[in-house]
Residue, then its C-alpha position, 0 to 999 in steps of 0.5 A: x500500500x503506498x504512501x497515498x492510500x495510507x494518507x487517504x485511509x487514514x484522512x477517512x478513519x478520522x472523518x468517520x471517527x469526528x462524525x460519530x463523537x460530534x453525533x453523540x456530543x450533540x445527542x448528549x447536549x441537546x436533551x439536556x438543553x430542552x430540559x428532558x435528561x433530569x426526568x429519564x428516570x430509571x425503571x427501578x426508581x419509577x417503580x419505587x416511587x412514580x412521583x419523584x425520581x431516585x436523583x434529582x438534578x442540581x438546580x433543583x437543590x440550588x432554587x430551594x437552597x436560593x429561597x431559603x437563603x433569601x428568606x432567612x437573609x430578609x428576615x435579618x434585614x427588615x426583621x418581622x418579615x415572616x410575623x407581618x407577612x402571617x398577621x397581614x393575611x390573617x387581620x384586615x388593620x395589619x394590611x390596611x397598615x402596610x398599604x399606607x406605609x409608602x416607605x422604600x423598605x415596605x416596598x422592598x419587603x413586597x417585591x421580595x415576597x412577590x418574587x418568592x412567591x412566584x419561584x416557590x409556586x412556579x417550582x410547586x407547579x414544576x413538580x405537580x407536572x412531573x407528578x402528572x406528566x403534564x409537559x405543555x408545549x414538550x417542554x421539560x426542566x429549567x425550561x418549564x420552571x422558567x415558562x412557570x415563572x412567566x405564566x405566573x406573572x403574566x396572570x398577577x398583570x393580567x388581574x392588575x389590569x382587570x381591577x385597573x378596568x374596573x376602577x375606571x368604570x366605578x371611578x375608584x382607583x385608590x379602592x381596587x388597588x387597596x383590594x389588590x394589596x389585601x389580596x396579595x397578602x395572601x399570595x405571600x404568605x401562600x409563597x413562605x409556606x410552600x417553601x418547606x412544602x416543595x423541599x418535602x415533596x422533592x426529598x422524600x418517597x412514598x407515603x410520606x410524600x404523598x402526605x405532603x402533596x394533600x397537605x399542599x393541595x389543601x393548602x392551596x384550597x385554604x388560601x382561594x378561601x381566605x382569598x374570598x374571606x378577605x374580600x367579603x371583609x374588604x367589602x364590608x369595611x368598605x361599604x361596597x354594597x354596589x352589586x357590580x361592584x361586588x361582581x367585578x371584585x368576585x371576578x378577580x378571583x374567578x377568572x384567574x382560575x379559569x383562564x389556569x384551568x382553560x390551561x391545564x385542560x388545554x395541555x392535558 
């Protein structure tokens, strides 16, 4: 074999060879930039455990551990952060007293209660999709997590404008953003205690798991009724006795739950 053939053999062995090491570089990258490869579980933690998978992936730790951290870190920077956040939900006086406060640290304390709220309940959903297998639009991982986050916030602007419509028809702003306010109350709190809820539902199996998914849907019940509780109190301390009025505070609350489950039965 001359010097030409051997060059020649060995120029097409090393195409071959790169070929075949890009297809399976690719075939490794790609699923795990869609998001799939944290739920190829095995056949044996399936069986184990439908719900959850034998090791979670890493950004899972680093969301809860982030939530937690930042928690703890605002607790011991503001102070009272957990206390007022369960007395403004639970007492109508505490919430009217922060919707007055227009301090720079009231509106600190809110954005960063916002914001778990929004991680916490979108990493909620997360796992409630995995539990269900409901993966809308093929999306898997971090990338579902972030259309989470997205959904949610698209829904929190979407009740703002509504109660902005509303205010212009009755001509009430200053009284549909006191109801938003009083309504959020009870998102945040509903964030705090999803927390420990997420962290049980990720790291444990079997019975003690399914435990805490009932105690998080009920959870979830409790707070749509404090929710309606507190707009009843809201209503009454008001006097808002217009039944319109009364209607479009009711739908609020109504059409974010349709348009969340026009969703899920969409993709279902």
């Amino acid at each position: 074999m001359g010097y030409t053939q051997v060059r020649d053999t060995i120029f097409s062995d090393s195409i071959r060879m790169d070929s075949v090491w890009n297809d399976s570089l690719i075939g490794t990258i790609q699923p795990f930039l869609s998001g799939s490869i944290p739920y190829q579980a095995t056949e044996v933690s399936q069986q184990a455990n439908p719900h959850l998978l034998a090791n979670q992936p890493i950004w899972f730790f680093i969301v809860i551990f982030s939530l937690i951290v930042s928690i703890a870190a605002s607790q011991l920077f503001f102070g009272k952060l957990l206390k007022g956040t369960f007395q403004a939900a639970a007492r109508y006086s505490v919430t009217v007293g922060m919707f007055n406060d227009n301090s720079q640290i009231q509106r600190r304390k809110d954005n960063i209660l916002y914001a778990v709220y929004f991680v916490s309940l979108a990493f909620f959903m997360l796992l409630m999709e995995m539990r269900f297998s409901i993966f809308p639009f093929r999306l898997f991982g971090f990338v579902l997590f972030l259309c989470n986050i997205a959904f949610l916030v698209v829904i929190f602007y979407l009740r703002i404008i509504f109660a902005n419509l509303a205010a212009h028809i009755f001509n009430k702003y200053a009284l549909f953003r006191e109801y938003l306010y009083h309504n959020f109350a009870v998102n945040k709190l509903f964030g705090l205690l999803l927390i420990p809820l997420i962290f049980l539902l990720t790291y444990t199996r079997e019975t003690i798991n399914d435990v805490c998914f009932w105690v998080s849907i009920s959870l979830f019940g409790a707070m749509l009724v404090m929710k309606i509780f507190k707009g009843i109190i809201f209503s009454l301390k008001k006097h808002v006795f217009s039944f319109y009025l009364f209607l479009y505070l009711c739908a609020l609350e109504i059409v974010p739950i349709l348009l969340i489950y026009k969703w899920i039965s969409s993709v279902v």
